[in-house]
C-alpha positions as CSV (number, residue, x, y, z in Angstrom):
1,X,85.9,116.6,106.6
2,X,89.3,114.5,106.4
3,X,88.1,110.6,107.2
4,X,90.5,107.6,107.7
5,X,89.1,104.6,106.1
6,X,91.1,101.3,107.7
7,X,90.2,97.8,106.1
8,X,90.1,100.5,103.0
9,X,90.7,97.4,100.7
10,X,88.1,95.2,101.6
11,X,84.5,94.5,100.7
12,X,82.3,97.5,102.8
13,X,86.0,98.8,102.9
14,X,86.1,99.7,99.3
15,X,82.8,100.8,98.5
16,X,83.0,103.0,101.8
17,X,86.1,104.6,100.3
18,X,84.4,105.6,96.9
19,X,81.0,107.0,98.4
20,X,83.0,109.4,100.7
21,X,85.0,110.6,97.9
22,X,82.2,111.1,95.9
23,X,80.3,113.1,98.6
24,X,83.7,115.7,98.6
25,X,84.9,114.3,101.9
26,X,89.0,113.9,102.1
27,X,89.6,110.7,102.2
28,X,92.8,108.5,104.0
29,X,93.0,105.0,103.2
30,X,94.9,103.2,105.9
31,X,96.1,99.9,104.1
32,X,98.7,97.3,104.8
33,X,101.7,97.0,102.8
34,X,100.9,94.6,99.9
35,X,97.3,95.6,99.7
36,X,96.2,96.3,96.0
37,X,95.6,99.6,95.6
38,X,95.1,99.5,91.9
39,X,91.8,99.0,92.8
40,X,91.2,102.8,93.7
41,X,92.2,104.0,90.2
42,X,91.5,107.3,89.4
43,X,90.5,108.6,93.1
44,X,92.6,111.3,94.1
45,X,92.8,109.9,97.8
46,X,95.5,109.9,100.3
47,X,97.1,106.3,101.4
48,X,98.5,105.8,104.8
49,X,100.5,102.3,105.2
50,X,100.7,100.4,108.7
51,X,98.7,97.7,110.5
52,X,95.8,98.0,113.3
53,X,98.7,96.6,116.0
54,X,101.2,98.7,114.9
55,X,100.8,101.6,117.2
56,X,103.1,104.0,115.5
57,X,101.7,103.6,112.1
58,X,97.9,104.1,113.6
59,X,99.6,107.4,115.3
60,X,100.7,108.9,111.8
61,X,97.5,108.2,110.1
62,X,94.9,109.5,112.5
63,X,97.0,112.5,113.3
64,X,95.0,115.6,111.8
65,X,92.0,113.8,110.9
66,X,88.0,114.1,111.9
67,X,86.6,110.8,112.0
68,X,87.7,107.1,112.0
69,X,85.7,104.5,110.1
70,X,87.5,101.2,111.6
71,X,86.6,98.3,109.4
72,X,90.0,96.7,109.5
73,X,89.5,92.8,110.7
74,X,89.0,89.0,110.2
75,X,86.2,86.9,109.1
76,X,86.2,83.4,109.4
77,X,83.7,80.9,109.7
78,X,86.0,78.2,109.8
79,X,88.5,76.9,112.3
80,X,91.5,79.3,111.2
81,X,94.2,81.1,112.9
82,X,91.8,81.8,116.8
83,X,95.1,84.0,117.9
84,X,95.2,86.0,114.7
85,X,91.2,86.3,114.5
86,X,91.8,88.0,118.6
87,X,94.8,89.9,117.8
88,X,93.2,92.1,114.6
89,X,89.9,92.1,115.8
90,X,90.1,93.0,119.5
91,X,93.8,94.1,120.3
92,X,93.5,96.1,117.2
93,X,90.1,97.5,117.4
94,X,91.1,98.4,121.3
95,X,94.2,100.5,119.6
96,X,92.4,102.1,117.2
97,X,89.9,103.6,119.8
98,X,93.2,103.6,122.3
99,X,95.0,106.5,119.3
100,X,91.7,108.4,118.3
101,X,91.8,109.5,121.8
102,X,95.7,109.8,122.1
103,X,95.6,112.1,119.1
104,X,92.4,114.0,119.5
105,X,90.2,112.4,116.7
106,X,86.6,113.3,117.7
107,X,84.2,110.7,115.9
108,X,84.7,106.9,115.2
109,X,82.7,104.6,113.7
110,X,83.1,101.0,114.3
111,X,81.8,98.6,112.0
112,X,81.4,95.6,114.2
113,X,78.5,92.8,112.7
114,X,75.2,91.2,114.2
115,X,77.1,88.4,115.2
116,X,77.9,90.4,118.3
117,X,74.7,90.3,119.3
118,X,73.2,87.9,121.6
119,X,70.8,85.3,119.7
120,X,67.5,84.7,119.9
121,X,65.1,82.4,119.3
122,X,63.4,81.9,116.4
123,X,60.2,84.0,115.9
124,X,62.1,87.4,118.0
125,X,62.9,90.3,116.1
126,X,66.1,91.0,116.9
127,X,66.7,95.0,117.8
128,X,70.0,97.0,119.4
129,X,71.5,96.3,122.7
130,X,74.1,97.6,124.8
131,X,75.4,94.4,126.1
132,X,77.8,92.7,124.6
133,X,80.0,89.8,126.0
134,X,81.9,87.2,124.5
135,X,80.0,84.6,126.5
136,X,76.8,85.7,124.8
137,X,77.6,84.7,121.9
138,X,78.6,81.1,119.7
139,X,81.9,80.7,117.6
140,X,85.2,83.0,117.5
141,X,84.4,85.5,115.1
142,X,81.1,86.3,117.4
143,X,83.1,86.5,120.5
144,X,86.0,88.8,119.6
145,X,83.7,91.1,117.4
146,X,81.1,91.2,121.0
147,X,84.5,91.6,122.9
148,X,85.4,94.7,120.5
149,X,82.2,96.1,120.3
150,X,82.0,96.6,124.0
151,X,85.3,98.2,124.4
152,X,84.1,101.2,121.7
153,X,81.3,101.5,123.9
154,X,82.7,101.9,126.8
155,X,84.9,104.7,125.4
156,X,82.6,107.2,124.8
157,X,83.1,110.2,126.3
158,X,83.5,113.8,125.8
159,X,87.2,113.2,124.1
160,X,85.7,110.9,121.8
161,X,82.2,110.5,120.0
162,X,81.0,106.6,119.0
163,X,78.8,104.8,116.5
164,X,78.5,101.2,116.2
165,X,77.5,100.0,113.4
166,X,75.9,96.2,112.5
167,X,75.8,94.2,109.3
168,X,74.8,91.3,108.9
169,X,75.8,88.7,105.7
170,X,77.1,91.4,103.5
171,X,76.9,90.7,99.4
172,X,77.5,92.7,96.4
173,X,80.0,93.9,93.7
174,X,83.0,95.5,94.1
175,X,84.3,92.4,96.1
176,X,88.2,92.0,95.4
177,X,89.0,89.7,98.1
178,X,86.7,86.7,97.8
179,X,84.4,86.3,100.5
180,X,82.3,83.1,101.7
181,X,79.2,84.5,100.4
182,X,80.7,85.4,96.5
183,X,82.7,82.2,96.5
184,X,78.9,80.2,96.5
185,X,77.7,82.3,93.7
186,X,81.0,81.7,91.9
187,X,80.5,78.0,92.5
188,X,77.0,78.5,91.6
189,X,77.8,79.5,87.8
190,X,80.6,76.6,87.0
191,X,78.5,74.2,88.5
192,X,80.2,73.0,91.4
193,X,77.7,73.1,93.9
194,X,75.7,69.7,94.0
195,X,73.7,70.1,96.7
196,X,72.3,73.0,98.5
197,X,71.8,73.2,102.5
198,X,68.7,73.8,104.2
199,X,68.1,77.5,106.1
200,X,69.6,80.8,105.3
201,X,70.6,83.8,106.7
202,X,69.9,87.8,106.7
203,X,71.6,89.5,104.0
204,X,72.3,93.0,103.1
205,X,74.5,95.0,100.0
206,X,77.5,95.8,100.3
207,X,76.5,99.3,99.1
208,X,73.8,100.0,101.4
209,X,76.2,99.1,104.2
210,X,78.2,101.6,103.0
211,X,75.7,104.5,102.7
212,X,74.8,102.9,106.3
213,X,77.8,103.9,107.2
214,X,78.1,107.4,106.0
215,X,74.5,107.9,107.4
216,X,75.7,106.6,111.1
217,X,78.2,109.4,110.6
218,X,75.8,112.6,109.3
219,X,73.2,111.6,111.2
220,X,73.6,108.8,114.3
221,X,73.7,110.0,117.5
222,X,76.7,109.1,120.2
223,X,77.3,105.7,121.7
224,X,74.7,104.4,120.0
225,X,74.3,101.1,118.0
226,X,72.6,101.0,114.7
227,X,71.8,97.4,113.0
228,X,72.8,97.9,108.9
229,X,70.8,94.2,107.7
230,X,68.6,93.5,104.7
231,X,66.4,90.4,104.0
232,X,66.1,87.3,105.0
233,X,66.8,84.8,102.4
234,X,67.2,81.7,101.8
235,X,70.5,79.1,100.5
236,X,68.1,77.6,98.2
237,X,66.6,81.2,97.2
238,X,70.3,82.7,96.5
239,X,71.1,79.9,94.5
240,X,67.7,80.0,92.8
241,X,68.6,84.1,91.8
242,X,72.4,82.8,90.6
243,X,69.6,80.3,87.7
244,X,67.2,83.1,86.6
245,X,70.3,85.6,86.2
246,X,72.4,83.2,84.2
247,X,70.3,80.6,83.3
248,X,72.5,77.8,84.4
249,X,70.3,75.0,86.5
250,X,70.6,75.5,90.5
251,X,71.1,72.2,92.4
252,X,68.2,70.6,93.5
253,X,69.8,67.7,95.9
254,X,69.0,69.1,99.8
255,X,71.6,68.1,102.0
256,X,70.0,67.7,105.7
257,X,71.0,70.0,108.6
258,X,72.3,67.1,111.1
259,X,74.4,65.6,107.9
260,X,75.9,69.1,107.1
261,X,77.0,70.0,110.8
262,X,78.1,66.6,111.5
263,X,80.3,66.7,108.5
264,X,81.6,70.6,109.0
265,X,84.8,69.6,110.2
266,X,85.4,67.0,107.2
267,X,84.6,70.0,104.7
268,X,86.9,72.3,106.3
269,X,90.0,70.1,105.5
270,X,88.9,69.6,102.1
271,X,88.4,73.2,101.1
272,X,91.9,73.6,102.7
273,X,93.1,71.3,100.9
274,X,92.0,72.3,97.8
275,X,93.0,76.0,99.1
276,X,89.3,77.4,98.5
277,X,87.2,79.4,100.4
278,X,85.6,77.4,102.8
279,X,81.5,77.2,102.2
280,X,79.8,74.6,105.0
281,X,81.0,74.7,107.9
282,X,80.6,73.2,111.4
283,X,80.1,77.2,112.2
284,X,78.4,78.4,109.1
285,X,75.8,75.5,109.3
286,X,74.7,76.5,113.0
287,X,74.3,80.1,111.7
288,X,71.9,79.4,108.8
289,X,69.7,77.5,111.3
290,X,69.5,80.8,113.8
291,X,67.1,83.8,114.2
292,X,68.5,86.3,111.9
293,X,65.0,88.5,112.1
294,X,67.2,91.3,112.8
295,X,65.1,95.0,113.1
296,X,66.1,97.9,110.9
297,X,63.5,100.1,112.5
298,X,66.0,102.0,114.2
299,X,68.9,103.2,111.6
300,X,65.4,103.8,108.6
301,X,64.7,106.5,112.0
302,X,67.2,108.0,112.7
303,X,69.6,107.3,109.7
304,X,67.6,107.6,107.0
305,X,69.0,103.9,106.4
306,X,67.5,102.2,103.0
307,X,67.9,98.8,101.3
308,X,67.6,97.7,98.0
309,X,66.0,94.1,97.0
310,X,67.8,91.3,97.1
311,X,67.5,90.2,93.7
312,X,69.0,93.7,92.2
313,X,72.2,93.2,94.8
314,X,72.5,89.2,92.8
315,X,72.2,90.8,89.4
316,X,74.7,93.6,89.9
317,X,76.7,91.2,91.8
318,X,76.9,88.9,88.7
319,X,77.4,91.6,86.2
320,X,80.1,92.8,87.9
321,X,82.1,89.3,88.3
322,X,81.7,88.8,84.6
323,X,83.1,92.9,83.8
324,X,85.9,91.9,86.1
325,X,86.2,88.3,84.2
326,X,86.2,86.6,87.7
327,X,83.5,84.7,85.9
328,X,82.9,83.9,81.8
């Protein structure tokens, strides 16, 4: 089976890319122009250039293939670019379902995130839904990957078979573009991180995602959403992991919730300043204080969908910033 891959060069991206090629699928990785391909050493896969709103390009990739795995988009949980964030992640998601259909590909699988799901409160276990609207949900991210989501759903038909897929805070190896999540563990090893923020979040690896992912493929069934989460866990626990894996002493000053979110705003023009990833903000704050008892009942049915502990995903993690001497 020949599968395009687009986001091919980032975190789920990347793994995805290797798991396919090691199960003897053909694999396309649609990449933008100065993406580092390096990184896909020794894989004899095929490389399609272009960009998610460059219809033509999307056209030429997609022609001849099977399936779609769309990945291609932007996370932020700051204040960035709002226009860019809409453009890539809804304009672009709309053509990539827009050129399946225009060029007969007959299964997609759309990686959108939990944060297109509609919140709860605390003590709900969160399970799949079919609605999804930007007014449901808090912050940009949330409201252009709900907006997204609901445009692959709506396109299912008999041209065009759809999976929807949901992660929630993704972790692990293999990550060459520096993400929120493996910026705090980095800061966590050099010391940098003097205090440590009440709450915490659901988070799952990176390579589970992508065996999620393969799984939703094999075995989900069409125009169906599938959550792909792991544990809860805490900031303080994470950072506790990041101490008894390297021995180097975890902060122990709390900062309160109300200090943190009033602040948020103040942090973000520091870290872009200092031209870092941003950690607490306004927007990341409110998200570690919210339900994120997402169920995984339904992908461990009918997927076959597995997750590994926590602690395992911070080891490997670590390992593999210190092979890639990211960290020393």
């Amino acid at each position: 089976m020949r599968c395009v891959v687009t986001g091919a060069t980032g975190h789920i991206g990347n793994v995805l890319v290797r798991k396919l090629y090691e199960r003897g699928y053909q694999v396309v990785a649609f990449v933008l122009k100065n993406d580092n391909i390096d990184i896909f050493k020794g894989l004899n896969i095929e490389y399609k250039y272009g960009d998610v709103n460059d219809i033509e390009s999307l056209e030429k990739a997609f022609f001849g293939v099977d399936v779609v795995f769309h990945l291609a988009g932007i996370i932020d949980i700051g204040n960035g670019n709002k226009s860019r964030m809409y453009k890539v992640n809804v304009e672009g998601t709309k053509n990539v379902v827009d050129v399946c259909k225009k060029v007969g590909v007959k299964k997609l699988v759309y990686t959108s995130s939990v944060h297109a799901i509609k919140e709860q409160p605390k003590g709900k276990v969160i399970t799949e839904t079919n609605e999804f609207s930007s007014k449901l949900v808090k912050g940009t991210y949330a409201k252009t990957k709900a907006e997204a989501t609901k445009y692959v759903l709506e396109a299912q038909d008999e041209k065009l078979d759809v999976i929807i897929t949901h992660p929630s805070g993704v972790i692990g190896p293999y990550e060459y573009k520096r993400s929120n999540l493996g910026q705090l563990i980095i800061d966590c090893y050099y010391k940098k991180m003097k205090a440590y923020l009440e709450g915490g979040y659901n988070f799952v690896d990176v390579r589970d995602v992508a065996d999620g992912l393969i799984l939703a493929l094999e075995n989900g069934k069409p125009g169906q959403c599938y959550i792909l989460a792991g544990h809860y866990v805490s900031i303080k626990e994470l950072m506790k992991y990041v101490e008894e894996i390297t021995h180097v002493p975890a902060p122990k000053f709390k900062i309160a919730r109300w200090f943190a979110y009033a602040t948020g705003f103040l942090s973000e023009i520091y870290y872009k300043i200092m031209k870092q990833k941003p950690l607490f903000t306004s927007y990341s704050v409110y998200t570690t204080g919210t339900n994120s008892n997402f169920s995984i009942q339904k992908a461990q049915k009918e997927l076959g969908y597995k997750t590994r502990p926590i602690k395992e995903t911070m080891k490997d993690t670590i390992n593999w910033l210190k092979e890639e001497g990211i960290i020393k």
